[in-house]
ZADREN-189042 format. One record per residue (C-alpha): residue number from 1; x, y, z. Coordinates in steps of 0.1 Angstrom, whole numbers. Layout:
BEGIN
NUM	X	Y	Z
...
//
This chain:
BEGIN
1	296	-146	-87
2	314	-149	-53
3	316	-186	-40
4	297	-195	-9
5	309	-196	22
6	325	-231	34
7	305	-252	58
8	328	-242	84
9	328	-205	74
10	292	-210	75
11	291	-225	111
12	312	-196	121
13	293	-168	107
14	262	-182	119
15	276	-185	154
16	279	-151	155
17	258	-127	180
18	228	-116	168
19	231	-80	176
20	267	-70	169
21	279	-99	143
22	312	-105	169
23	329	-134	159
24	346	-166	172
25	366	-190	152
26	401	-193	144
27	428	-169	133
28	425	-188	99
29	389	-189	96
30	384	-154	104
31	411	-142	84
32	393	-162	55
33	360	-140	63
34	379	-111	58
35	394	-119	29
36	362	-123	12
37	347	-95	27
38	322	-113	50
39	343	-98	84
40	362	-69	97
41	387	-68	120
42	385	-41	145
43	413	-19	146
44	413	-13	183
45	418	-37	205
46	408	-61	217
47	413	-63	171
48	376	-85	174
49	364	-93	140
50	330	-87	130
51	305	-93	103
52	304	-73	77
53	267	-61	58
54	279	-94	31
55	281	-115	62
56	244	-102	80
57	232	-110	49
58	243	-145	42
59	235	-153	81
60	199	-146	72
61	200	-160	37
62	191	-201	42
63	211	-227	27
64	200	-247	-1
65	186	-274	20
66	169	-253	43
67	147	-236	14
68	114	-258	20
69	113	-241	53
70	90	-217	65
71	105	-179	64
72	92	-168	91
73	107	-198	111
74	133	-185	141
75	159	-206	154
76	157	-211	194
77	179	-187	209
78	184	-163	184
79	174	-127	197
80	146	-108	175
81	131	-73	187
82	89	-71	187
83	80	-55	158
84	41	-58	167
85	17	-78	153
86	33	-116	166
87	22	-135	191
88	46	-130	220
89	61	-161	235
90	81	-145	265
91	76	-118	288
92	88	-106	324
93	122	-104	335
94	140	-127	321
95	125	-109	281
96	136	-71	300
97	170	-82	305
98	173	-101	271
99	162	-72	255
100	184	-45	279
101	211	-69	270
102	204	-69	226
103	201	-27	233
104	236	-26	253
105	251	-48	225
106	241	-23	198
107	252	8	213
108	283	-13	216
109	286	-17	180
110	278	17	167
111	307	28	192
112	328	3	173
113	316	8	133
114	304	46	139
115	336	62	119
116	338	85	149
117	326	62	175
118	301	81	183
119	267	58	200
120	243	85	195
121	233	75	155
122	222	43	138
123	255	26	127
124	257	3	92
125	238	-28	106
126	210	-7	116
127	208	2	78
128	204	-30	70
129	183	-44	93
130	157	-11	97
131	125	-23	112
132	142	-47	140
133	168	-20	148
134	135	9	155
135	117	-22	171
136	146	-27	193
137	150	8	202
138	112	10	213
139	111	-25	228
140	147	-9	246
141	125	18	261
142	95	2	279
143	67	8	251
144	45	-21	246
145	42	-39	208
146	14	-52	197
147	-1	-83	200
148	-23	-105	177
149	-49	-77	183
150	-54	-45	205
151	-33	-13	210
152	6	-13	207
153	32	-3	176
154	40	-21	148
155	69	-16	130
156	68	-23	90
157	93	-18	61
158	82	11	36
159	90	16	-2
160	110	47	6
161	149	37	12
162	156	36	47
163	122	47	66
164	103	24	86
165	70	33	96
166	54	34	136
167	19	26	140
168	4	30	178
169	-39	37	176
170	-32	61	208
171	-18	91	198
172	-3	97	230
173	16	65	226
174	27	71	189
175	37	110	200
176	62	91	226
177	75	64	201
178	87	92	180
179	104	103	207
180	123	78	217
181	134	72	182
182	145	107	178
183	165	105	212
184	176	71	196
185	194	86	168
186	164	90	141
187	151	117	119
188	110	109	127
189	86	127	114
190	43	123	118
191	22	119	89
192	-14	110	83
193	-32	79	59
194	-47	96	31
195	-75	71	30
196	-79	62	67
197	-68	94	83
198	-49	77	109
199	-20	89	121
200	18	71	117
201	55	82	123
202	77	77	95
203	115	70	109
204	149	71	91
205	182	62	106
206	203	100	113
207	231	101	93
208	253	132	110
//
C-alpha cells in the first residue's frame, strides 16, 4: 500500500483548482507529488504541475478525521457543476461567470493533457469525474438543471463504464442537451425506459 500523503502534501493538493488540479507549493513539495505519482509536470512551459487521476482522487477522498462527516457536504468555495436535482444556492451573474470561468479552465486542461492538445475531446479528468464534467458542459451552455422539482436535466452515473445518462421531461430540451454534448466532445446517443417509456440520452466521453 502507498503511504498517504503528508499534511503538507495534503494542504497542497487540496489547494489545488478545482477544475484543472494546477498546483502551487514549492519546488520540493511538488517534486515530492510527482514522485509519488500524485502530479505531473507539464512539459511546456510555463513546466506547471498538475494533479494527476491518484491526486483527484485523494482530493476528494476525506481524511480520517473528517469521516463522521456528511458526503454530500461541499467546502465553501470549491466550484461543482449542477447536476440537477439540488437545491440551487446561487444564480445570476456572478454563478454565469463562475461557471464560464470552471468551462474556460477545462478546455484549458484538455489543451494541456490531450496527447495532441487538441480541446475538442474529453481529456483524463473528465474520465474520472463523468457526471460533473457533462454537467459542466450543459451548465457551460445556458441549459437550465433541475431544481428540487419541475423540468430541467439531471445528470446521473450509470453501471456501464464511462456513460452518464441526461434526463430533461421536454423532449425538445433533452434533443438540445445531446447536442451540446456531442459538439462538447461526446458520443450521445437517445434511448427510451423500458418500463416508463421516457426518453434519456446516454453520453460517453469521445475518445478520437
Amino acid at each position: 500500500m502507498t503511504r498517504p500523503p503528508t499534511a503538507a502534501q495534503r494542504r497542497v493538493i487540496e489547494a489545488a483548482d478545482p477544475v484543472t488540479g494546477r498546483l502551487k507549493g514549492t519546488e520540493a513539495q511538488l517534486a515530492a507529488l510527482v514522485k509519488r505519482g500524485l502530479a505531473f509536470r507539464h512539459p511546456r512551459p510555463p513546466h506547471d504541475h498538475f494533479l494527476t487521476p491518484a491526486g483527484h482522487r485523494i482530493r476528494e477522498t476525506p481524511e480520517p478525521v473528517a469521516a463522521a462527516e456528511p458526503p454530500a457536504a461541499t467546502e465553501a468555495g470549491v466550484f461543482a457543476a449542477r447536476i440537477g436535482g439540488e437545491e440551487a444556492t446561487g444564480a445570476g451573474p456572478s454563478r454565469m461567470r463562475e461557471v464560464r470561468s470552471a468551462w474556460e479552465g477545462l478546455l484549458e486542461l484538455r489543451r494541456m493533457t490531450n496527447p495532441d492538445g487538441e480541446i475538442d475531446r474529453p481529456c483524463g479528468w473528465e474520465r474520472t469525474h463523468l457526471v460533473q464534467a457533462a454537467a459542466l458542459a450543459l451548465e457551460a451552455a445556458g441549459h437550465r438543471p433541475a431544481g428540487t422539482e419541475g423540468g430541467g436535466y439531471r445528470v446521473r452515473a450509470t453501471p456501464q463504464p464511462e456513460a452518464v445518462a441526461v434526463r430533461e421531461p421536454d423532449s425538445g430540451a433533452l434533443r438540445a442537451c445531446a447536442a451540446t454534448l456531442e459538439k462538447a466532445g461526446w458520443q450521445v446517443g437517445e434511448h427510451t425506459e423500458p418500463r416508463t417509456g421516457a426518453r434519456y440520452v446516454l453520453a460517453s466521453p469521445r475518445r478520437v
